[in-house]
DOBADREN-697909 format. One record per residue (C-alpha): residue in one letter; residue number from 1; x, y, z. Coordinates in pm, whole numbers. Example, Ala and Ser with C-alpha at 12.3 -4.5 7.8 and 13.67 -1.06 7.14 Angstrom:
BEGIN
{a, 1, {1230, -450, 780}}
{s, 2, {1367, -106, 714}}
//
This chain:
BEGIN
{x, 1, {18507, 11679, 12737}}
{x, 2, {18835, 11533, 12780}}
{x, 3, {19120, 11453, 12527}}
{x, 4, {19539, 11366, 12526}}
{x, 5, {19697, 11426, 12234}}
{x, 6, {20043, 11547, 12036}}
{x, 7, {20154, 11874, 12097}}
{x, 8, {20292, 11932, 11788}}
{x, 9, {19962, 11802, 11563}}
{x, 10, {19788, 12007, 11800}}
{x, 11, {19959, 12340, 11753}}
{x, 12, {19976, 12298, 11375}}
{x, 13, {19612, 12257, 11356}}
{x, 14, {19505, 12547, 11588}}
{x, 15, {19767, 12768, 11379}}
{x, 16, {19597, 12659, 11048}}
{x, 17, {19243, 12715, 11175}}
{x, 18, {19281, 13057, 11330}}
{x, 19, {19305, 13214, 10976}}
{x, 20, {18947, 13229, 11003}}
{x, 21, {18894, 13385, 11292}}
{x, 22, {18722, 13679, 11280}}
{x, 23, {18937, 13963, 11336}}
{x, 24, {18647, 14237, 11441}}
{x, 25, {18436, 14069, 11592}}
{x, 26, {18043, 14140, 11634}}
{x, 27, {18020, 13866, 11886}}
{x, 28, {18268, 13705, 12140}}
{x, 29, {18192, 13352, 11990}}
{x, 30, {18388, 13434, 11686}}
{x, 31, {18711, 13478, 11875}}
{x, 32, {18667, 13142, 11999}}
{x, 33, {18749, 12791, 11792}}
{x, 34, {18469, 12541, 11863}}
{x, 35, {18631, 12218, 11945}}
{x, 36, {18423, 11910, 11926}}
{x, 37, {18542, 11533, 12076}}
{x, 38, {18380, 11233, 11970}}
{x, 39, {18485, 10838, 11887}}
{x, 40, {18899, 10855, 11805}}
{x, 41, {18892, 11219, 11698}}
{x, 42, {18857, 11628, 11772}}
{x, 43, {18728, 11826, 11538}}
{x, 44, {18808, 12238, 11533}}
{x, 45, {18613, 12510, 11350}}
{x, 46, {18643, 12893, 11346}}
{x, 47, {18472, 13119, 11139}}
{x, 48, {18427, 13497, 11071}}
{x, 49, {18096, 13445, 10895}}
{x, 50, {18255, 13494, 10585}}
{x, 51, {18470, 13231, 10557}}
{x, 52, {18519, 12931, 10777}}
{x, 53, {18735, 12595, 10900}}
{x, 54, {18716, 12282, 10994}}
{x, 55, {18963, 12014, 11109}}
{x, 56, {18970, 11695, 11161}}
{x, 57, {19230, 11599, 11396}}
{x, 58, {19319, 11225, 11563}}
{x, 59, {19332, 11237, 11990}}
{x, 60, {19237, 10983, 12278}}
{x, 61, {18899, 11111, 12299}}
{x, 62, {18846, 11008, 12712}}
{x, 63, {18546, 11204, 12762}}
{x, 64, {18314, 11319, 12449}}
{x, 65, {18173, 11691, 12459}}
{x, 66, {18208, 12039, 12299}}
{x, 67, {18369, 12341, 12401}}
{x, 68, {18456, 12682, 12290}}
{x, 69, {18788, 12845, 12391}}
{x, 70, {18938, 13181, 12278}}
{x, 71, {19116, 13081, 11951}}
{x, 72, {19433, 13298, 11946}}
{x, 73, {19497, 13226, 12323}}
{x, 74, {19517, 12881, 12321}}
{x, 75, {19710, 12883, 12009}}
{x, 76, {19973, 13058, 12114}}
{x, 77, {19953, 12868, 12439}}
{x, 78, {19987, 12558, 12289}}
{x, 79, {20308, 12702, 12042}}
{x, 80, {20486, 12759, 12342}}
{x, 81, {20463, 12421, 12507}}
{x, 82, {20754, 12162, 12510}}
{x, 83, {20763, 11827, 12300}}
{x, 84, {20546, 11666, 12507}}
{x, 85, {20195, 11546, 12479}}
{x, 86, {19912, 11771, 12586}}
{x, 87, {19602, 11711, 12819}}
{x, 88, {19278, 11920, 12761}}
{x, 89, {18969, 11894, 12998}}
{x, 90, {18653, 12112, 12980}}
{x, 91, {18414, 12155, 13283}}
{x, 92, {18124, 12405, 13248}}
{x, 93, {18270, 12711, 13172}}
{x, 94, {18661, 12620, 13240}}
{x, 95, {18894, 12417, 13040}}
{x, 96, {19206, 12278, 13208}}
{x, 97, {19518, 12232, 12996}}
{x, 98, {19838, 12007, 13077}}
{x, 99, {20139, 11958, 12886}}
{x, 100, {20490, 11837, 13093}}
{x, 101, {20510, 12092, 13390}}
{x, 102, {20259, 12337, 13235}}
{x, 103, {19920, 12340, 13414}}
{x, 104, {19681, 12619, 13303}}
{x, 105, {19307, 12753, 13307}}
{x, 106, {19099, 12935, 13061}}
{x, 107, {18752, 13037, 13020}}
{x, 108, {18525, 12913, 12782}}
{x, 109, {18306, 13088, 12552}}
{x, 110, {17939, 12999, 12485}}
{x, 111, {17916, 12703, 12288}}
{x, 112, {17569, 12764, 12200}}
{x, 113, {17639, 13118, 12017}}
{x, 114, {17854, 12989, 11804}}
{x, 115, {17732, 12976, 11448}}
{x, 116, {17599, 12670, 11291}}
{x, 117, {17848, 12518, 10960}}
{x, 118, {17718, 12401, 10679}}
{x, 119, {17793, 12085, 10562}}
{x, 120, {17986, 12077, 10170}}
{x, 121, {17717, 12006, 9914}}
{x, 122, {17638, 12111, 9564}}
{x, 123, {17837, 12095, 9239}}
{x, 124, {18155, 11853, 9341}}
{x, 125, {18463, 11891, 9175}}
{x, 126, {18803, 11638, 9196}}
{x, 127, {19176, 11858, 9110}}
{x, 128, {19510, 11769, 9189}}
{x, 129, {19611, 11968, 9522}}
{x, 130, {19954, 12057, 9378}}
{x, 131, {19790, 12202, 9091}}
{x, 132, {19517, 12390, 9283}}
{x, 133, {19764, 12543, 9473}}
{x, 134, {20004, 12630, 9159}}
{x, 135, {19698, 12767, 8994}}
{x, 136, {19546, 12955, 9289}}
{x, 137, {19917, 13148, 9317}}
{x, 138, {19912, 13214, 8961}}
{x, 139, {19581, 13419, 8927}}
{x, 140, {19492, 13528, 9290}}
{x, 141, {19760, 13780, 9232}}
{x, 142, {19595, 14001, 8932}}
{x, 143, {19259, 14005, 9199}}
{x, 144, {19144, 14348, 9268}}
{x, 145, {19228, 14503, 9616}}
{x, 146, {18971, 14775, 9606}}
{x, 147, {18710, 14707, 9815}}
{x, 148, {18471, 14975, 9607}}
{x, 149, {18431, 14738, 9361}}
{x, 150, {18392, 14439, 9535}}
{x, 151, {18317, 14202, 9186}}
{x, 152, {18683, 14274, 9112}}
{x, 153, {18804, 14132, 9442}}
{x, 154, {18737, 13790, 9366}}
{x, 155, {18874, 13498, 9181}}
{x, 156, {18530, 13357, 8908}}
{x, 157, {18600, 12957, 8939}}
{x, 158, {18444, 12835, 8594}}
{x, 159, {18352, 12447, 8647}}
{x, 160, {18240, 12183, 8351}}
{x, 161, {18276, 11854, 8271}}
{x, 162, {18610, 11903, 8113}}
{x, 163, {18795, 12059, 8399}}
{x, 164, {18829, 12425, 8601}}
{x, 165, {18921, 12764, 8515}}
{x, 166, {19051, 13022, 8725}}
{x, 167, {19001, 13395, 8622}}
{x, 168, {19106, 13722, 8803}}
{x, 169, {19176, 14125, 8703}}
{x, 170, {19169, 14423, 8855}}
{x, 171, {19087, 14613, 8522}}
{x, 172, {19485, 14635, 8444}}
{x, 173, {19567, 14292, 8425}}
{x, 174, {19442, 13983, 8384}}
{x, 175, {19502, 13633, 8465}}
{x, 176, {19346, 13270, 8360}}
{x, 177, {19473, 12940, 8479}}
{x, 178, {19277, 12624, 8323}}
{x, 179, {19285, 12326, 8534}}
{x, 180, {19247, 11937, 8437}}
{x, 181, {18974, 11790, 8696}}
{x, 182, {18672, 11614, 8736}}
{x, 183, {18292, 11785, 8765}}
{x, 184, {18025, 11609, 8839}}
{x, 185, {17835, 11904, 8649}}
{x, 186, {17869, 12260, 8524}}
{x, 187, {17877, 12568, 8804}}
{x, 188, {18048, 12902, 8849}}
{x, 189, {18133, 13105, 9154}}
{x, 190, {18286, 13420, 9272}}
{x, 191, {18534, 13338, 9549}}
{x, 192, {18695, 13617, 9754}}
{x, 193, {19076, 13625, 9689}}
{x, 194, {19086, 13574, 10056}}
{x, 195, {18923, 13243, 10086}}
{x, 196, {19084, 13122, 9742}}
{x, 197, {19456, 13168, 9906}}
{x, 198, {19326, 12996, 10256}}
{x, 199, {19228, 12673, 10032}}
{x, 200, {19579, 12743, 9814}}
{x, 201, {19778, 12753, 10145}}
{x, 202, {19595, 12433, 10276}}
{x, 203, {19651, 12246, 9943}}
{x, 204, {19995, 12286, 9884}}
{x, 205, {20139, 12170, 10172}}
{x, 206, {20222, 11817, 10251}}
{x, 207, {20101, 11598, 9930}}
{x, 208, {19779, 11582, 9969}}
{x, 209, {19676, 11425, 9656}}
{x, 210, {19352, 11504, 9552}}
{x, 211, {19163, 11854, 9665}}
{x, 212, {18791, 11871, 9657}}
{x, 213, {18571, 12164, 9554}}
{x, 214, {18164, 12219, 9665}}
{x, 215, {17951, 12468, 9490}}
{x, 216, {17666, 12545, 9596}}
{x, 217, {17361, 12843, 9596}}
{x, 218, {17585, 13112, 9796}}
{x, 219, {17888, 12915, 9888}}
{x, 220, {18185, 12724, 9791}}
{x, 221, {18385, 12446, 9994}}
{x, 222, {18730, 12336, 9959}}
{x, 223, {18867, 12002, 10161}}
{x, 224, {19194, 11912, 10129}}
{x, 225, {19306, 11675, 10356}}
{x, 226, {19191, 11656, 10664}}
{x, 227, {19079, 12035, 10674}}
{x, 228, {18749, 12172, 10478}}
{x, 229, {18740, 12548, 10433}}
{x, 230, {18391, 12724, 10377}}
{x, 231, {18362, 13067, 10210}}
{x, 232, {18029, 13277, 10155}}
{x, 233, {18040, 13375, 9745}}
{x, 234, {18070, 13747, 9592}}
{x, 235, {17743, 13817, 9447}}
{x, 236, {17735, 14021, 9066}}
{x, 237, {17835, 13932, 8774}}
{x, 238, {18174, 13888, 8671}}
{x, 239, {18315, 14057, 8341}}
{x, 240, {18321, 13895, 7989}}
{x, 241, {18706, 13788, 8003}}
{x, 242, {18656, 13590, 7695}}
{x, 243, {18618, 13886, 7453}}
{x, 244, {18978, 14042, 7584}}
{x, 245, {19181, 13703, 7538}}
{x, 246, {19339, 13756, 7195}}
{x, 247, {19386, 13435, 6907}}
{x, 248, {19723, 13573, 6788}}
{x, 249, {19963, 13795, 6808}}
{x, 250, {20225, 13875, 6522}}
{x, 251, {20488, 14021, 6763}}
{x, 252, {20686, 13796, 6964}}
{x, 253, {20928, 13791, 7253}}
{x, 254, {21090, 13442, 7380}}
{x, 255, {21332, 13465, 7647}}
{x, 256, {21457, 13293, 7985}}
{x, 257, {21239, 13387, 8263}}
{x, 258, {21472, 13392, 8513}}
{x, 259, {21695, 13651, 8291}}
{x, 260, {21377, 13859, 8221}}
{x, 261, {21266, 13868, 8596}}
{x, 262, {21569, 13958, 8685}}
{x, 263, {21596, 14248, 8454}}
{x, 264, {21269, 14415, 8508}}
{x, 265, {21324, 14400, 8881}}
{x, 266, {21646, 14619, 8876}}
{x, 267, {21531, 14876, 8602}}
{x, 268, {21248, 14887, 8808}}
{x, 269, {21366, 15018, 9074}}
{x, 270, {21398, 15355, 8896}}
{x, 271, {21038, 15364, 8869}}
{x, 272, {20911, 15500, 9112}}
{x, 273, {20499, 15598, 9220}}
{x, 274, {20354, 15606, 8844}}
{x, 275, {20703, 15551, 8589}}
{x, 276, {20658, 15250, 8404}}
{x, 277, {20935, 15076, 8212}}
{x, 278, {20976, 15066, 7863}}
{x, 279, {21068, 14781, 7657}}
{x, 280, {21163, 14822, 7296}}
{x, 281, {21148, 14493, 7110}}
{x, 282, {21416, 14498, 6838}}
{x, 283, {21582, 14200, 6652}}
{x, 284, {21857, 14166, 6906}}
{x, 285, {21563, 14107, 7191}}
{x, 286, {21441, 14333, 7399}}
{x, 287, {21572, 14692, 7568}}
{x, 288, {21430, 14766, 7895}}
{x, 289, {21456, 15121, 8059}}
{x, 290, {21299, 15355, 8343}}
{x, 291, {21352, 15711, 8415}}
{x, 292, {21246, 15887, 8768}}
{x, 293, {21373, 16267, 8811}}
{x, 294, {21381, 16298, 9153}}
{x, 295, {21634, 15966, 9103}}
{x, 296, {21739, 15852, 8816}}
{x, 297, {21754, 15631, 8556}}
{x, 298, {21813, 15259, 8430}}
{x, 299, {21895, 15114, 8088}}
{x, 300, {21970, 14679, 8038}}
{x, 301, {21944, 14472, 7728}}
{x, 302, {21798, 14144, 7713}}
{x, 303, {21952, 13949, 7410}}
{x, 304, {21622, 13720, 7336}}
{x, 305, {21453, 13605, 7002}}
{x, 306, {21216, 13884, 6851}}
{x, 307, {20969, 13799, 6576}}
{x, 308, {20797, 14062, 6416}}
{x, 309, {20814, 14430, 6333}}
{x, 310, {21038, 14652, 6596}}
{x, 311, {20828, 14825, 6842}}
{x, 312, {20799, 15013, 7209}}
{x, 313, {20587, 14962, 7498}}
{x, 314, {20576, 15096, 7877}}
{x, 315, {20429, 14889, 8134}}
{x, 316, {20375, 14893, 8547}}
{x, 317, {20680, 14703, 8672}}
{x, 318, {20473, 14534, 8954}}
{x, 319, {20231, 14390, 8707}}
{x, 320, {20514, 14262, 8471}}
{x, 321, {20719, 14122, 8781}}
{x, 322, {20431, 13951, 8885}}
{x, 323, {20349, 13770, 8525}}
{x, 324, {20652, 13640, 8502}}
{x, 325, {20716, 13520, 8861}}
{x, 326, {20355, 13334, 8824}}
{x, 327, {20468, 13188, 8427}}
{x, 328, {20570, 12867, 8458}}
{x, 329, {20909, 12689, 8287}}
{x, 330, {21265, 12836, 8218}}
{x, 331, {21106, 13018, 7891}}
{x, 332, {20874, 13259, 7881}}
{x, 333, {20689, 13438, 7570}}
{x, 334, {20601, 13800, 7570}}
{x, 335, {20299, 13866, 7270}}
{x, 336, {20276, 14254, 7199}}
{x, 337, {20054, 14414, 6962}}
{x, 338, {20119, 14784, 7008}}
{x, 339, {20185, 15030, 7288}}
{x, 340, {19818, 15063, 7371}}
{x, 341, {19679, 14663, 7310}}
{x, 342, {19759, 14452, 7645}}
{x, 343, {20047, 14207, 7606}}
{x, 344, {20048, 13857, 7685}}
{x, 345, {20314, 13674, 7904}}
{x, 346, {20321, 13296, 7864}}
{x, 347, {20538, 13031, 8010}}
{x, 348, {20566, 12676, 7966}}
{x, 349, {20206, 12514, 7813}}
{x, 350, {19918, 12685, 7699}}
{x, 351, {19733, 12661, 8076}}
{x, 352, {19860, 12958, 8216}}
{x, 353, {19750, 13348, 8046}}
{x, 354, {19848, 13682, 8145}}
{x, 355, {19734, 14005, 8006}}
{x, 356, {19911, 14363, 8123}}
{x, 357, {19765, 14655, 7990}}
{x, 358, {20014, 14891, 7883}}
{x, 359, {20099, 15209, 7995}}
{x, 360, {20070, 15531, 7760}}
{x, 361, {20364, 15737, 7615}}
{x, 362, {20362, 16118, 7565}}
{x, 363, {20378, 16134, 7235}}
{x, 364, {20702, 16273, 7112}}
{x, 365, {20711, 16687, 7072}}
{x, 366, {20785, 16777, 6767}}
//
């Protein structure tokens, strides 16, 4: 095979690509990115058997043929040429690479170990990319990282007629994001939070328009673009989110964001391994504080709008941090029940849910 083509298109696509690449390998093949010339264009794909990539990339195809090169090497090979365009040959087991005064050699893997791809079929759903990747942001974070429960570690993608929904927890929050699209039919999957940020990453970069989703009997597909990401699914069944979602809550919080954010982040600071922060909802708004003593404490008022009876609650400062960076809008609305029902940050719209659990208080002595 033999191909000329820009450097910089070249690197970009190699970069984006080697996220699949198998890390710990069981076989050299999956180190290597299987590159594939025909008519005006190359195609890469990489894989790690659990998730895989293809891209579609346009060259001067002067020589048709496929090759399989060690994916991180030429990579960064190819990062560190100069702005110039780059020639690629492949003999036997050798490919040749050119670019300005650069001339190098590297050894090519076995072609025929590498594993066949399945082609995107199945259920096929139409989303904006934009809001794909806002959505995938928004819940990917409340995934589980704990391997030992590996249903937890992935991201359910509810499909119908009417659009998608997005669902994560780790059994301390939770996190839904509904989606306007188009189905051609009703599915569900079990992505791994892995794969689900891959496809985020891939559709929110340049506007890409309109992102495509493929589910099928043990896998899901995402193209955006020109790239089309392939991910093996989580098998089990996924926990009846539904029943924790509440209709209504009479306590209510609505304050800006940015203020909130900013709050929680320095009080939490004082919080340190298992401290959570409290927040005591009062007419005024809301009164956040954290105690640590081994360093310290922290005490800031909020002025916000408070409806409903005064009240305290403790949560895990990560988990609140991260429901209100994901919230959308310069408002945001915290729902609170008690100190021991889960509260409910909102932003902007209805699309967006996040439930934190709270953390218990000693009761008071005495």
């Amino acid at each position: 095979m033999k191909f000329k083509c820009d450097r910089d298109a070249l690197s970009d696509a190699l970069q984006t690509v080697q996220r699949a690449v198998s890390s710990r390998p069981g076989i050299p093949a999956l180190t290597g990115v299987l590159m594939n010339a025909s008519g005006e264009e190359l195609v890469l794909a990489t894989t790690d058997l659990e998730v895989s990539a293809r891209l579609r990339l346009p060259v001067q195809v002067q020589e048709e043929g496929v090759t399989l090169i060690p994916a991180r090497l030429l990579a960064d090979m190819v990062k560190s040429f100069d702005q110039a365009p780059v020639e690629f040959e492949a003999q036997s087991n050798q490919a040749r690479i050119v670019c300005n005064n650069y001339e190098g050699t590297v050894r090519c893997l076995p072609a025929e170990d590498f594993p066949a791809l399945q082609d995107p079929g199945g259920t096929r759903v139409t989303v904006d990319a934009t809001a794909l990747a806002e959505g995938i942001a928004q819940v990917a974070r409340a995934a589980s990282r704990d391997e030992a429960r590996p249903i937890l570690t992935g991201v359910l993608l509810e499909i119908n007629r009417e659009g998608l929904t997005m669902v994560a927890t780790d059994s301390y929050r939770l996190a839904v994001r509904e989606l306007t699209a188009s189905a051609e039919g009703e599915a569900k999957a079990l992505v791994p939070e892995r794969a689900l940020g891959e496809a985020g990453r891939a559709a929110g970069g340049d506007d890409k328009g309109q992102a495509e989703l493929f589910v099928d009997q043990g896998q899901v597909a995402f193209r955006s673009g020109a790239l089309t990401l392939t991910s093996r699914l989580i098998e089990g069944e996924f926990p009846n989110y539904r029943q924790l979602l509440p209709e209504h809550y009479e306590n209510k919080l609505t304050a800006s964001r940015q203020q909130l954010l900013d709050a929680v982040r320095r009080v939490g600071l004082m919080a340190r391994e298992s401290s959570p922060v409290k927040m005591e909802f009062n007419a005024l708004g809301v009164r956040l504080s954290s105690s640590s003593p081994d360093f310290g404490g922290a005490i800031e008022s909020v002025e916000a709008q408070y409806e409903g009876e005064e009240m305290t609650a403790a949560f895990n400062p990560g988990y609140l941090v991260d429901g209100l960076t994901a919230a959308v809008g310069e408002r945001v609305e915290i729902e609170v029940r008690d100190g021991l029902k889960p509260a409910v940050i909102r932003g902007k719209g209805e699309s967006y849910v996040y439930l934190v659990m709270p953390v218990r208080l000693p009761a008071p002595v005495g």
